[in-house]
Each structure stands twice: as C-alpha cells, then as structure tokens.
KEKE-3310 file (N, C-alpha, C; in steps of 0.2 Angstrom, whole numbers, plus 5000, padded with zeros to 4 digits):
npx = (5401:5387:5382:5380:5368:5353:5351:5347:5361:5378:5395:5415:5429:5444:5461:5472:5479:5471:5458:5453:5441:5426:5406:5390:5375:5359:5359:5369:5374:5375:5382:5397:5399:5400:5412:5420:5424:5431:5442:5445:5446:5455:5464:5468:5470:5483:5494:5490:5499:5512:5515:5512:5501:5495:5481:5465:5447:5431:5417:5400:5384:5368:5355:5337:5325:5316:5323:5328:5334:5342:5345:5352:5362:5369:5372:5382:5393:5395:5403:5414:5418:5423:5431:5443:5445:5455:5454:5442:5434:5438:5450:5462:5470:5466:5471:5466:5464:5462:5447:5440)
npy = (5517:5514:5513:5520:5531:5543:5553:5568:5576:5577:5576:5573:5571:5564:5558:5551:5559:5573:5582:5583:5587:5596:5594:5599:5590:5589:5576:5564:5554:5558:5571:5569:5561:5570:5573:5564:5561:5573:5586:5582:5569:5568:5576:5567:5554:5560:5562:5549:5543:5550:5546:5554:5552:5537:5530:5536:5542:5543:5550:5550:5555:5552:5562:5566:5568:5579:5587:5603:5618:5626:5621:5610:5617:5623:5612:5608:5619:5617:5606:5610:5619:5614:5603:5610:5607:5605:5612:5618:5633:5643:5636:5638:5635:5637:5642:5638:5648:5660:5656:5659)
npz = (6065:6063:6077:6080:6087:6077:6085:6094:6103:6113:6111:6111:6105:6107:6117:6125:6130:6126:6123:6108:6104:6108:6104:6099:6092:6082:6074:6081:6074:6058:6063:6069:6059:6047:6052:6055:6040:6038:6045:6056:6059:6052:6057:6069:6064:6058:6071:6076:6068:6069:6080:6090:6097:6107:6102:6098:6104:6102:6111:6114:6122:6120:6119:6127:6113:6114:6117:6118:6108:6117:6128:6121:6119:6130:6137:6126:6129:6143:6140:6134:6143:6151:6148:6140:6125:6111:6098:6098:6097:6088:6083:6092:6106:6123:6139:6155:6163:6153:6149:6159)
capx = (5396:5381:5379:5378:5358:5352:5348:5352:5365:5383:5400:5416:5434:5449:5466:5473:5483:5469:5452:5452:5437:5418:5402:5380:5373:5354:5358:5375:5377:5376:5386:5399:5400:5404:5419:5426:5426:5435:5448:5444:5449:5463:5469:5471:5477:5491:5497:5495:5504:5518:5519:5512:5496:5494:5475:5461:5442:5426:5412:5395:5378:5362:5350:5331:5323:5311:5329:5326:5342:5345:5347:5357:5368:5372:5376:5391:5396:5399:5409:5421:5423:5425:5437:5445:5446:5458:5453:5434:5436:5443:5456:5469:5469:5467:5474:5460:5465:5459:5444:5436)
capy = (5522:5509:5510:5529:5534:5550:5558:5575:5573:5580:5575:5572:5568:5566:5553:5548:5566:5578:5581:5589:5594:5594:5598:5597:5588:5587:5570:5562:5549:5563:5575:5563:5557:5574:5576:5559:5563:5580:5588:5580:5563:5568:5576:5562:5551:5561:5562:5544:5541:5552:5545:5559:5551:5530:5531:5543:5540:5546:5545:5554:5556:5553:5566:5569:5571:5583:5592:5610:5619:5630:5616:5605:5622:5622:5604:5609:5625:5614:5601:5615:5622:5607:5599:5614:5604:5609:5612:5625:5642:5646:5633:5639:5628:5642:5641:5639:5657:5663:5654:5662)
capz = (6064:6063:6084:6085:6084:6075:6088:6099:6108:6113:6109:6111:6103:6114:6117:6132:6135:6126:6121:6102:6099:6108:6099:6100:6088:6083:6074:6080:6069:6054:6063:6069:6051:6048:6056:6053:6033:6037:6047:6064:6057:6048:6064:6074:6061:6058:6075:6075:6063:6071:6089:6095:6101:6104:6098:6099:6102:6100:6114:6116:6127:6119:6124:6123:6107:6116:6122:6116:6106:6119:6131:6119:6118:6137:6136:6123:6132:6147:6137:6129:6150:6158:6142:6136:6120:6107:6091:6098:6098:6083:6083:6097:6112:6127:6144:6160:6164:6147:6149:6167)
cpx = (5388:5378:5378:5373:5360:5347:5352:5357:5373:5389:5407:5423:5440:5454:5467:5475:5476:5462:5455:5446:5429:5411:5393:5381:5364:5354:5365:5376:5379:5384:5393:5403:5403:5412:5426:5429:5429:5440:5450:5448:5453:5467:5473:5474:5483:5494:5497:5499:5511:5519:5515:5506:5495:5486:5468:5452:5436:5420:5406:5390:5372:5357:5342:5328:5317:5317:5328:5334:5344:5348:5354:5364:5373:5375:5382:5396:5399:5405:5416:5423:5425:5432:5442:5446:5452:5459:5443:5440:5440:5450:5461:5465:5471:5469:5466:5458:5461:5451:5437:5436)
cpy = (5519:5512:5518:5532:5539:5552:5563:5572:5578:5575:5577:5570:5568:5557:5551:5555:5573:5577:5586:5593:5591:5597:5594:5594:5586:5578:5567:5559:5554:5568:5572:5561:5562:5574:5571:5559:5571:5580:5582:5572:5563:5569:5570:5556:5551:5561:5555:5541:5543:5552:5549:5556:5542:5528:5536:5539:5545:5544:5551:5552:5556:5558:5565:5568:5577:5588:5599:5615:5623:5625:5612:5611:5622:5616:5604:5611:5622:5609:5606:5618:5617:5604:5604:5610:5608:5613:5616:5631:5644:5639:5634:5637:5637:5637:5642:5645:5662:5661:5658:5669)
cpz = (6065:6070:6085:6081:6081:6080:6090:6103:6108:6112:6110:6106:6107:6111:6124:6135:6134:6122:6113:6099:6104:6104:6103:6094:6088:6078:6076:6076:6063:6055:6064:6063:6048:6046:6055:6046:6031:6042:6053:6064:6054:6054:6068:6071:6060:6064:6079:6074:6065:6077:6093:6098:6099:6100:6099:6100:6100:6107:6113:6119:6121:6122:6120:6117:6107:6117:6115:6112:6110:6125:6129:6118:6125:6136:6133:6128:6139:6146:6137:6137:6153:6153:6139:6129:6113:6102:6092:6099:6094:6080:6086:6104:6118:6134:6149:6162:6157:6148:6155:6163)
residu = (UNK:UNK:UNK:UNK:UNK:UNK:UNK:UNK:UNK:UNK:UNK:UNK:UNK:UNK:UNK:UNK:UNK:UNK:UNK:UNK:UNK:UNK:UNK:UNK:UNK:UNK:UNK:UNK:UNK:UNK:UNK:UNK:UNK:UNK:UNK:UNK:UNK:UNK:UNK:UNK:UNK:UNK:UNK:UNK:UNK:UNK:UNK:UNK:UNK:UNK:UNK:UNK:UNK:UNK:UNK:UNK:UNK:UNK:UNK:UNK:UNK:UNK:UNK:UNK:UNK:UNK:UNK:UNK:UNK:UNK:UNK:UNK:UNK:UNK:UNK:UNK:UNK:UNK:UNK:UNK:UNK:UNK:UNK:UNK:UNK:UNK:UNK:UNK:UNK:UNK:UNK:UNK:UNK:UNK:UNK:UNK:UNK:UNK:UNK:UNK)
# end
C-alpha cells in the first residue's frame, strides 16, 4: 500500500481468467485501502483459497491532479466497457450483449 500515491486515478482488480471489480478514485491509495479492508479482498481470498483462482492483483493509472471529475468518470466508464468486471453494476457480471 506504501507505493500507491494519493492521487486521482483509475483502478482495477482482476486474476488471470477475470477482472472483479474497476473503479475512479480521487486518492488511490485511500480508496484502494478501501476495498482491501472490505468485500473486494475477502473476495478473492476466498476463491483462493478454493482453487478457484491461483492469485489475484491489483493494478492502476495515476492520473492528473488537475483531472476534472467528469474526466476521471470517463476514464472508469471505459474500464467497466472494456473489462466487463464482475463485481460493478450492481454486482451481476453482465454478458457484452447486455452491455451495447
């Protein structure tokens, strides 16, 4: 947690087969921290733990400090089109077709 700034920025969660979860953030390191003390990181423990996935990471994009929230909202909104991620939208993992 130390190497992730407080800055703007996007974000995701993902393993080798699926992304779980993308997100904005106006400080990553904060929000990030978030997620690893709630659901996001119990997630993917347990389905380590059950074989289901060999490990999981975390990666993100520092953006800007001038980046505007309408901006850093786009930057999400393409995460969540491009990664269908599992775990936005409610929590049910939609098909492509759903998505258009």
């Amino acid at each position: 947690m130390s190497e992730i700034p407080k800055k703007p920025g996007v974000y995701v969660f993902f393993d080798q087969q699926t992304t779980f979860y993308a997100g904005k953030a106006e400080n990553l390191c904060s929000r990030i921290g978030d997620h690893v003390a709630t659901w996001t990181f119990r997630e993917m423990i347990r389905r380590i733990r059950a074989g289901i996935h060999a490990e999981a990471h975390v990666v993100f994009h520092e953006l800007p400090v001038t980046i505007s929230p309408r901006e850093l909202s786009v930057y999400e909104l393409e995460l969540i089109r491009s990664r269908n991620p599992e775990h936005n939208r409610s929590g049910t993992k939609q098909t492509k077709s759903e998505n258009s």
